[in-house]
ROKOLKOL-979479 format. One record per residue (C-alpha): x, y, z. Coordinates in steps of 0.5 Angstrom, whole numbers. Layout:
! residues N
+-------+-------+-------+
!    c1 !    c2 !    c3 !
+-------+-------+-------+
!     X !     Y !     Z !
...
+-------+-------+-------+
//
This chain:
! residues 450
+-------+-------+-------+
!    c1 !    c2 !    c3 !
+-------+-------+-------+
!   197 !    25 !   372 !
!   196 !    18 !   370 !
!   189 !    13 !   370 !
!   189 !     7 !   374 !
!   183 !     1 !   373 !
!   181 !    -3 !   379 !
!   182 !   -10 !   378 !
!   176 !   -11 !   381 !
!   170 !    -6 !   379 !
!   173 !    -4 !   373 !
!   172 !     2 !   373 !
!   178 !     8 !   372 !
!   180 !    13 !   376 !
!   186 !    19 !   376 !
!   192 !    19 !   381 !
!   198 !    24 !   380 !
!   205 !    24 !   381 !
!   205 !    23 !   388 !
!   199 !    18 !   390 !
!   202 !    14 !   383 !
!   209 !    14 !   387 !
!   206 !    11 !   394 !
!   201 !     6 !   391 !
!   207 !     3 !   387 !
!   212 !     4 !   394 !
!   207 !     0 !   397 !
!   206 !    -6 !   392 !
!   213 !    -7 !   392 !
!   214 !    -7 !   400 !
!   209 !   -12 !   399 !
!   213 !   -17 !   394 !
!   219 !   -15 !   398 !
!   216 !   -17 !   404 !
!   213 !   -24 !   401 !
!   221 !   -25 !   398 !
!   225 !   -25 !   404 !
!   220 !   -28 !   408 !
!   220 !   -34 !   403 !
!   228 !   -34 !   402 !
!   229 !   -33 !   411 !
!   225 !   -39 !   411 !
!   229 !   -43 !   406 !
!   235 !   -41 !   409 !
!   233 !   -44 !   416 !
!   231 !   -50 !   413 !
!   238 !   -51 !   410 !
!   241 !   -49 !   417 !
!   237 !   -52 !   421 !
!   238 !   -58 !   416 !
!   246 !   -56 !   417 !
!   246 !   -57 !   424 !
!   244 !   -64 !   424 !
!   248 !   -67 !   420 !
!   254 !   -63 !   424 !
!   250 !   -64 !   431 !
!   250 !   -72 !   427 !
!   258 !   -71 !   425 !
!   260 !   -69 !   432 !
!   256 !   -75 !   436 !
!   259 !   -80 !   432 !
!   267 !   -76 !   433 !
!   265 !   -75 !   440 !
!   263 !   -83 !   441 !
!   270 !   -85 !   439 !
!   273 !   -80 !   443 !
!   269 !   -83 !   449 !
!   272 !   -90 !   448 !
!   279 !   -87 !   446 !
!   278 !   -84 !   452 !
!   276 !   -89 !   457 !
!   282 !   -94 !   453 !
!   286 !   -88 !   456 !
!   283 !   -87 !   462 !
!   283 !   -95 !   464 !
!   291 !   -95 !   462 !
!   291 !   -88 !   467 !
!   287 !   -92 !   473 !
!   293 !   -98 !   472 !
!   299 !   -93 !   472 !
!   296 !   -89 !   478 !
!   295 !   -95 !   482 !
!   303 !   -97 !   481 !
!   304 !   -89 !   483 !
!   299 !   -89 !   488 !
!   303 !   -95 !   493 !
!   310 !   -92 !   492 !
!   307 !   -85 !   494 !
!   303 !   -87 !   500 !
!   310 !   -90 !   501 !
!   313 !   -83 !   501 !
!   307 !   -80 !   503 !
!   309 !   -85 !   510 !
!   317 !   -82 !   510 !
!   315 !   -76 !   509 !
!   309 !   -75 !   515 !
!   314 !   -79 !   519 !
!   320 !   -73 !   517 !
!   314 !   -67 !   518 !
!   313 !   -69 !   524 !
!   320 !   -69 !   526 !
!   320 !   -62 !   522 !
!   314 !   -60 !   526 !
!   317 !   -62 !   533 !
!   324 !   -57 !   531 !
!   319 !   -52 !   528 !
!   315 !   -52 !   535 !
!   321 !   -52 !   539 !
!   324 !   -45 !   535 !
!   317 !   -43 !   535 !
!   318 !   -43 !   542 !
!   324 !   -40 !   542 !
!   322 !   -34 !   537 !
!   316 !   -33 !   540 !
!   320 !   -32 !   548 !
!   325 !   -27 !   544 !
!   320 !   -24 !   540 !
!   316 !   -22 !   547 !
!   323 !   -20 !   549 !
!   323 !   -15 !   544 !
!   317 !   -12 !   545 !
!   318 !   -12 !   552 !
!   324 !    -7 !   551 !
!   321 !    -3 !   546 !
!   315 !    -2 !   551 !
!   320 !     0 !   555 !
!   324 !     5 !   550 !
!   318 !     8 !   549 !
!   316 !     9 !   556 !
!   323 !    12 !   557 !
!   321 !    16 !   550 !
!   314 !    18 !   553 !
!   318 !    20 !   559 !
!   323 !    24 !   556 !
!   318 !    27 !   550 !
!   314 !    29 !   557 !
!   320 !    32 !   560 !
!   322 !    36 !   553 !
!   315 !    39 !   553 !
!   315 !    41 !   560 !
!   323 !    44 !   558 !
!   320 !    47 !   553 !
!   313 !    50 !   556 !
!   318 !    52 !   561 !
!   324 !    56 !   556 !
!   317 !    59 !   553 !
!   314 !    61 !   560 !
!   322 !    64 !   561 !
!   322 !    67 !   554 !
!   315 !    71 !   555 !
!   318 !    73 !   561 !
!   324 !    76 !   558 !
!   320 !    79 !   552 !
!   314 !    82 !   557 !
!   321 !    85 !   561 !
!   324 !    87 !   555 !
!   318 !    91 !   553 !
!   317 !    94 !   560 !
!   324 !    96 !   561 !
!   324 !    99 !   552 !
!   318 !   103 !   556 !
!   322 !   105 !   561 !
!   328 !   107 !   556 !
!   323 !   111 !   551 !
!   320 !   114 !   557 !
!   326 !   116 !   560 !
!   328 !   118 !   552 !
!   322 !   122 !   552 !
!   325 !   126 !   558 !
!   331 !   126 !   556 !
!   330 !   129 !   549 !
!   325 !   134 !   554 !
!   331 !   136 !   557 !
!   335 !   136 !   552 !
!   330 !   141 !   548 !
!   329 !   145 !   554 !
!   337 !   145 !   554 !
!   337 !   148 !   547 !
!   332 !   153 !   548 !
!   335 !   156 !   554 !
!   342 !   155 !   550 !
!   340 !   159 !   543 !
!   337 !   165 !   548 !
!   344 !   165 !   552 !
!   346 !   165 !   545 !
!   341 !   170 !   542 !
!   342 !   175 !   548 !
!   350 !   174 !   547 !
!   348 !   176 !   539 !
!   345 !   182 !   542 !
!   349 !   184 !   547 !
!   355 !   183 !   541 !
!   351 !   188 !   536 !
!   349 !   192 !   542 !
!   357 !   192 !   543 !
!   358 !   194 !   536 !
!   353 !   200 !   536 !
!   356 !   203 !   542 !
!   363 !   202 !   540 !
!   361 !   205 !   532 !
!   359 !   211 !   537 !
!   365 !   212 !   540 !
!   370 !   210 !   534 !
!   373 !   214 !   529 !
!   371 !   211 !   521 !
!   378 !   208 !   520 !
!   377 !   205 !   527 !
!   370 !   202 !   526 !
!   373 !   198 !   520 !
!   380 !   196 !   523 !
!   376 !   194 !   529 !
!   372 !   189 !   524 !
!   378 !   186 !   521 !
!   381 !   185 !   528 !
!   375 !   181 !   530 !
!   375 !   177 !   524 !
!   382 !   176 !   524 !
!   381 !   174 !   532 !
!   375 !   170 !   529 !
!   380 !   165 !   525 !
!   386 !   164 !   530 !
!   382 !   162 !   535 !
!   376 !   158 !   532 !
!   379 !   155 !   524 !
!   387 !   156 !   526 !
!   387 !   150 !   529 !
!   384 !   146 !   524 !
!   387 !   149 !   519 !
!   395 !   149 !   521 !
!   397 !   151 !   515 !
!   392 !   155 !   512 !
!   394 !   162 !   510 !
!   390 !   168 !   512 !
!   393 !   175 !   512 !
!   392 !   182 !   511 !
!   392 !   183 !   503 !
!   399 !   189 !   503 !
!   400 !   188 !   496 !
!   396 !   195 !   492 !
!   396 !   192 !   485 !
!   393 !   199 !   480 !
!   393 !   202 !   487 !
!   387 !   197 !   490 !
!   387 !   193 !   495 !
!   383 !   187 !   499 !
!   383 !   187 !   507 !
!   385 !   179 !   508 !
!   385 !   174 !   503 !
!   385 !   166 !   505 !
!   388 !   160 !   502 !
!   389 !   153 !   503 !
!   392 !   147 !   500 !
!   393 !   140 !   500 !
!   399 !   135 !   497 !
!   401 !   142 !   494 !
!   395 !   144 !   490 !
!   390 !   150 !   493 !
!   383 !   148 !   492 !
!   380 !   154 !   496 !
!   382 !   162 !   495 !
!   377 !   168 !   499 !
!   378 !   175 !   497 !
!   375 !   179 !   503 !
!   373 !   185 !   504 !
!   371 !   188 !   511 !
!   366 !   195 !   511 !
!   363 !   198 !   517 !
!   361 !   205 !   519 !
!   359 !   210 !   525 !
!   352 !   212 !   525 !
!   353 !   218 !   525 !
!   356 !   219 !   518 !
!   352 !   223 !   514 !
!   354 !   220 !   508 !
!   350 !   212 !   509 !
!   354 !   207 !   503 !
!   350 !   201 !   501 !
!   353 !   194 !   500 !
!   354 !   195 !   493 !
!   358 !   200 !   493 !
!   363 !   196 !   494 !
!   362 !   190 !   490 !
!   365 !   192 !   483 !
!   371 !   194 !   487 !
!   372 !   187 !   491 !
!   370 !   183 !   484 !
!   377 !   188 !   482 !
!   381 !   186 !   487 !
!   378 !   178 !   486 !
!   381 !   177 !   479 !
!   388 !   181 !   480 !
!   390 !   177 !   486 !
!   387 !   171 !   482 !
!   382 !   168 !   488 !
!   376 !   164 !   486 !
!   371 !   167 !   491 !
!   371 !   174 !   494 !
!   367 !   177 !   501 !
!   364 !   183 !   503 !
!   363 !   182 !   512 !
!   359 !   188 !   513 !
!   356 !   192 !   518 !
!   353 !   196 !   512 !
!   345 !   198 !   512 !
!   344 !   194 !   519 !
!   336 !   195 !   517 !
!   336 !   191 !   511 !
!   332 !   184 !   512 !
!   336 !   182 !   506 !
!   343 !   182 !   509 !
!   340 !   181 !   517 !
!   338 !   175 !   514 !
!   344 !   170 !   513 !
!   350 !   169 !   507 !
!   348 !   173 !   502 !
!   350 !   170 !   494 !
!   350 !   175 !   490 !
!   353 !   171 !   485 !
!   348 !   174 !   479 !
!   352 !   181 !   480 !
!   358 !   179 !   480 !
!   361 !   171 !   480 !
!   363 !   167 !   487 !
!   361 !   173 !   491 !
!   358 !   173 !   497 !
!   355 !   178 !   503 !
!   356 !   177 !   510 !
!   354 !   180 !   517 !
!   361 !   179 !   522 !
!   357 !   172 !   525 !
!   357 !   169 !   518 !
!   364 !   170 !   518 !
!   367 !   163 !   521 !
!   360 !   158 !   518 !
!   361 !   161 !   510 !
!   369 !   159 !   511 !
!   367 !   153 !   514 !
!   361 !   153 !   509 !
!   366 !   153 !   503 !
!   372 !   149 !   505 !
!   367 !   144 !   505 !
!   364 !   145 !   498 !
!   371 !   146 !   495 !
!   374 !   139 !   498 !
!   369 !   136 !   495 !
!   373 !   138 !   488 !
!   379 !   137 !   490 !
!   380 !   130 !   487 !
!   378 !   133 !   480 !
!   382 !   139 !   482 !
!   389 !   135 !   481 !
!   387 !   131 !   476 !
!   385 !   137 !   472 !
!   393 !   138 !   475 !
!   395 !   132 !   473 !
!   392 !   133 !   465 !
!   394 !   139 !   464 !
!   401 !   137 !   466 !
!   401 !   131 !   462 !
!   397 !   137 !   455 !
!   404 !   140 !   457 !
!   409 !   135 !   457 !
!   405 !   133 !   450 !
!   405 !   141 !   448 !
!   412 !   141 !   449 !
!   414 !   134 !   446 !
!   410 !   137 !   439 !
!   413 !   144 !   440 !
!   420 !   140 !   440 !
!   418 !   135 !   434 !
!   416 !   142 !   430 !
!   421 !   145 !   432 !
!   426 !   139 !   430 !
!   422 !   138 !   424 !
!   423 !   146 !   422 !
!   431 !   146 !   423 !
!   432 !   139 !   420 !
!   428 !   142 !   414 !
!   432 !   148 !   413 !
!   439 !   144 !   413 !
!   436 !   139 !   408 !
!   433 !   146 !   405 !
!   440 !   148 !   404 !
!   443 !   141 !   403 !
!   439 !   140 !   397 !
!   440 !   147 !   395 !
!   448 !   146 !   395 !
!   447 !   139 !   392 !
!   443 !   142 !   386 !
!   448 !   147 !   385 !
!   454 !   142 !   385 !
!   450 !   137 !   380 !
!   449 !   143 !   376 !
!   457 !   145 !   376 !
!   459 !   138 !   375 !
!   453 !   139 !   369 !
!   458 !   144 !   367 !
!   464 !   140 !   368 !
!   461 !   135 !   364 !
!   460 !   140 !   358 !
!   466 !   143 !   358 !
!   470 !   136 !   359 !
!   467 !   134 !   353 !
!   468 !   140 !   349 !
!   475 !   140 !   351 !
!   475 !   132 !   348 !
!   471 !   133 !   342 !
!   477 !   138 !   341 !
!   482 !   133 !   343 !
!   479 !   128 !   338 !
!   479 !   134 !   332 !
!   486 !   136 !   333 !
!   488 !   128 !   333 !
!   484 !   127 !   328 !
!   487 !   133 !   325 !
!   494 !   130 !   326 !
!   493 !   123 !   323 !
!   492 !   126 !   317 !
!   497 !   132 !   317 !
!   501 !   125 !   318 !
!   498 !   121 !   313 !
!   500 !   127 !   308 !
!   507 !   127 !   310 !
!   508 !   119 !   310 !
!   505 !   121 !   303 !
!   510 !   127 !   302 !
!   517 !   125 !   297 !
!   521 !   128 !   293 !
!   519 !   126 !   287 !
!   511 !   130 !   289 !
!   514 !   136 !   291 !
!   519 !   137 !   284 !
!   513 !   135 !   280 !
!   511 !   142 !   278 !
!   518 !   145 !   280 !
!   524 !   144 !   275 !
!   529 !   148 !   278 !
!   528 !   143 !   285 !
!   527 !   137 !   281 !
!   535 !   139 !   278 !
!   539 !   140 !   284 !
!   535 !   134 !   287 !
!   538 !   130 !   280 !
!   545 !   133 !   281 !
!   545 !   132 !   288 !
!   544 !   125 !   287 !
!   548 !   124 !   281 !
!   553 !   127 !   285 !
!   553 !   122 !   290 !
!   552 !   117 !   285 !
!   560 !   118 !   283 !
+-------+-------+-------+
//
């Protein structure tokens, strides 16, 4: 808090902070104030003052400039009289040549202007040809249009016409089917009806030979021609005592893609001991692996009320590999049926062929290799062996030599000094100890001596 004292009445009073603040703001804003409102004044005076003396300046400069000015202008006034006469002359020349190019430029004018108006007239002319002929494309093309629709509203009814005799056609051709697959469902059953009536009448033996018969009729009539040089024949060689009735075979460029063991069973209905299918299977399978076929058949008259085997080809391959059962009308299909199927793994079949022979011919290479290796060791095997026993003679040559040398060199040895002892032998050494020799050897020098 602090105490003012008002000038005026004397008398104190307490401010705080903030009033003391404000009131010291405001007595300073006013001296502010005062102070910039005299120092504006003094700045306008000597500015106003300034632009005198420079507005006083520039009138002194600009009534020189005048009369500088007005020198030149009067010399200018001289100069462009001088001018003026010469350009009038000019001027005079130079209407007197316009008016002659004016003339020239009147008369091209004209001539333009004809050639021009030409020029529009052919190309109103061209584009009334162009409208004329635009005129009659359109119509052509109106006209193709109308043609086309034409064509198109014909082709639509003649495409109805053909979808309905197409209709009727296909009517007829079903219609043609059904009455062709009863001739045939009644043909069936007068076959089966053939059957049952011939069973009746025929022995077992004759039952089941009538059965071959059809199949093998069924071949030569139907795939013989087809397949010229396909084999198919009774199977006449009994391996363990066990035959099949017809093996088929066929080939292409020497390789058998296909081979069927077949077996066929039937049976009177009045035998008293019924078989069943599955009675054959294992021995069919037999018969399969020893004549070495892929697939084997059963064509069947057994169980005639089976719905199983009624049905179509049995694939009984769950039982036995690549084995199948069959009534007599699924003879010809289930052939054709796996010629089909086995061509399509022809290709891979002679490849394999081709594999297998190039694997031979590799086996057979290193068979020949090995081989080669084997007895080549073996003679080096001996070889080395002799060889060995040679170094080890020639060892034992060597050793006997050299006792035979070390021998050789003793006995040299020895006769060098039997030499030197007998170059050192004399007369007088051997008398020394001998008297008697050493007199005889005197008396016998003295003797000659005489």
């Amino acid at each position: 808090m602090k105490e003012l004292k008002c000038p005026k009445c004397g008398a104190l009073f307490t401010v705080d902070e903030a009033d003391y603040a404000s009131i010291v703001s405001q007595v300073k804003n006013a001296e502010f104030l005062v102070e910039v409102e005299r120092r504006i004044a003094e700045v306008d005076s000597r500015h106003r003052a300034e632009q005198e003396l420079a507005a006083a300046k520039a009138a002194h400069k600009y009534q020189q400039s005048l009369a500088q000015k007005e020198l030149e202008f009067g010399e200018k006034i001289a100069e462009l009289g001088r001018i003026s006469g010469d350009k009038d002359n000019e001027i005079t020349l130079l209407k007197s040549k316009l008016q002659g190019v004016e003339t020239q430029k009147e008369s091209e004018k004209t001539v333009a202007l004809a050639e021009k108006e030409k020029e529009i007239a052919e190309l109103k002319s061209s584009i009334q040809q162009h409208e004329i002929k635009l005129q009659m494309a359109l119509l052509e093309e109106r006209n193709k249009a109308r043609l086309h629709l034409q064509e198109k509203e014909s082709e639509i009814v003649r495409l109805k016409t053909d979808a309905e005799l197409e209709k009727s056609r296909a009517q007829n051709h079903e219609a043609e089917l059904v009455k062709q697959h009863q001739i045939e469902l009644r043909n069936k059953q007068e076959l089966v009806d053939y059957y049952k009536d011939l069973k009746t009448r025929m022995s077992t033996k004759m039952v089941g030979e009538t059965l071959e018969i059809h199949c093998s009729t069924q071949f030569n009539q139907l795939l013989r021609p087809m397949m010229p040089t396909a084999y198919f024949e009774k199977d006449n060689d009994a391996v363990d005592g066990t035959k099949g009735d017809f093996i088929f075979r066929d080939s292409e460029d020497g390789v058998e893609y296909i081979s069927i063991m077949f077996e066929m069973k039937n049976e009177m209905d009045t035998t008293a001991t019924k078989h069943k299918n599955e009675d054959f299977l294992k021995k069919l399978d037999d018969d399969r692996c020893k004549k070495r076929c892929e697939f084997a058949v059963l064509v069947s008259l057994l169980e005639p009320d089976n719905e199983l085997y009624n049905g179509g080809i049995v694939d009984v391959s769950y039982k036995y590999p690549k084995m199948y059962v069959i009534r007599p009308q699924f003879f010809i299909p289930l052939i054709t049926l796996l010629v089909q199927t086995s061509k399509k793994s022809l290709e891979y079949k002679k490849q394999l062929i081709l594999a297998q022979n190039k694997e031979v011919d590799v086996t057979n290479f290193e068979n020949a290799l090995l081989d080669f290796q084997e007895k080549f060791g073996r003679n080096y095997r001996l070889a080395s062996e002799k060889f060995k026993t040679a170094i080890d003679e020639i060892d034992k040559s060597i050793a006997h030599l050299q006792k035979i040398k070390e021998a050789l060199l003793g006995s040299e040895n020895n006769l060098r000094l039997a030499n030197d002892k007998a170059q050192d032998l004399t007369i007088k050494k051997l008398t020394r100890n001998n008297p008697t020799m050493k007199q005889k050897f005197d008396d016998v020098r003295s003797a000659d001596e005489a």
